[in-house]
C-alpha positions in Angstrom: 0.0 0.0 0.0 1.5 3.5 -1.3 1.4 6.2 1.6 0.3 9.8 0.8 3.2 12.1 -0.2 4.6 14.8 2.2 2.9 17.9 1.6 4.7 20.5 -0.2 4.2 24.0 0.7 5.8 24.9 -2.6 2.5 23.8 -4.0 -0.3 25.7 -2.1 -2.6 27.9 -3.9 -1.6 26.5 -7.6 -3.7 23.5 -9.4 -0.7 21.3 -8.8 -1.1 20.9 -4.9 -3.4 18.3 -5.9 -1.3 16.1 -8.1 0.4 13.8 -6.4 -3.0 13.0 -4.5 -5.3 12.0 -7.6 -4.6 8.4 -7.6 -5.9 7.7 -3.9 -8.8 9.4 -4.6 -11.2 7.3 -6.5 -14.6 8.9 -6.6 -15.4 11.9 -8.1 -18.8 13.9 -9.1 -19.1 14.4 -12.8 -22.3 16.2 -13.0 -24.9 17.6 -10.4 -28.6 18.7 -11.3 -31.3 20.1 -8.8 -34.8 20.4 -8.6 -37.0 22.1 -6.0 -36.8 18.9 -4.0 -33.6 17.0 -4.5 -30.1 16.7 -5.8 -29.0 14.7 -8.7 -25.2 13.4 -9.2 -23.5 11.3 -11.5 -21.0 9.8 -9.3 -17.7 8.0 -11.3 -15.7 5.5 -9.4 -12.3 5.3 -11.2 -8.8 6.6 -10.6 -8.9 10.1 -11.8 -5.2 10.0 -13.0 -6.8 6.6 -15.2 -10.1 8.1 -17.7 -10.6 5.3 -19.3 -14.5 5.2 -19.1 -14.5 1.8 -20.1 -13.2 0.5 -16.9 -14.9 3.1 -14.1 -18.3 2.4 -12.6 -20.5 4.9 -12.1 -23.9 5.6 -9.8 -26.6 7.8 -9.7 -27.4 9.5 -6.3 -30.6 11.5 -5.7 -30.4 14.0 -2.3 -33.7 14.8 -0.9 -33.1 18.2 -0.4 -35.7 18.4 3.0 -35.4 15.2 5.1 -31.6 14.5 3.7 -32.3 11.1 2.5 -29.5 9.4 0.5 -30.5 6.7 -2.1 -27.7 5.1 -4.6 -28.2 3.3 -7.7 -25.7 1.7 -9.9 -25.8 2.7 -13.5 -25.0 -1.4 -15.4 -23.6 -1.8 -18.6 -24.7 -4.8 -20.7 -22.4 -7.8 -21.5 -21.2 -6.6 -25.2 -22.1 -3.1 -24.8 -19.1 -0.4 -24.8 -19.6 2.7 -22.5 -18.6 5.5 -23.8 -20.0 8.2 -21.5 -22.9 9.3 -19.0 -24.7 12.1 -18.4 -27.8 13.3 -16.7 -30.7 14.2 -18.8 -33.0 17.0 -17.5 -36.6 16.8 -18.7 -37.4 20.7 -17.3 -40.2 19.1 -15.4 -38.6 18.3 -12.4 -37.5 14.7 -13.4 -33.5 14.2 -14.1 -32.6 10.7 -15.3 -28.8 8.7 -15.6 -28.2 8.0 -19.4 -25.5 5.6 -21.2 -24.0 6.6 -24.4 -22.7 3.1 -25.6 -21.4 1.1 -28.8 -22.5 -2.6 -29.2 -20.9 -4.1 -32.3 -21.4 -1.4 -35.0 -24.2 0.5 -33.8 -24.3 3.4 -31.5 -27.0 3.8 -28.5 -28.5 6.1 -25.9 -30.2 4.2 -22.8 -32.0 6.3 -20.2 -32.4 4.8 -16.8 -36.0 5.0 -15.8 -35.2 5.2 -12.0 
């Protein structure tokens, strides 16, 4: 197990401070909605120093903005489907649904996740 590096003062205030830290952090928000009643994220679970989209998991996590409930749903990705990236798709009507842009064989694909 790799420790965290010493922190270098050399570093603060400049978007480098954060290098040598990426690779022990492995969960990061890639997009956030809100309605009047909750909070929508597209949570990734990869390596941030690794993007390979293929390989990361993601989950979608709606916030209820009033009692603070937490709900958690993984986003699958079919057996001979290749993800290419995920989004959040906003119907103005206070509904926001996880979508898949994919490739299975030849063919491109949208799938939205009816949650």
């Amino acid at each position: 197990m790799e420790k965290f590096p010493p922190i270098d003062t050399t570093y603060f205030y400049t978007y480098e401070c954060v290098e040598p830290y990426n690779k022990f952090f492995y969960r990061t928000i890639e997009e956030i909605k809100m309605t009047s009643t909750s909070i929508y994220c597209l949570l990734r679970y990869g390596l941030k120093s690794d993007p390979d989209v293929v390989k990361d998991e993601y989950t979608f996590v709606t916030i209820n903005r009033k009692g603070g409930t937490v709900e958690e749903f993984s986003i699958p990705c079919e057996s001979g489907m290749t993800p290419i990236g995920y989004g959040l798709k906003d119907d103005m009507q206070e509904k926001i649904q996880p979508f898949l842009f994919f490739k299975k064989k030849a063919h491109y694909g949208v799938r939205v996740f009816g949650l």
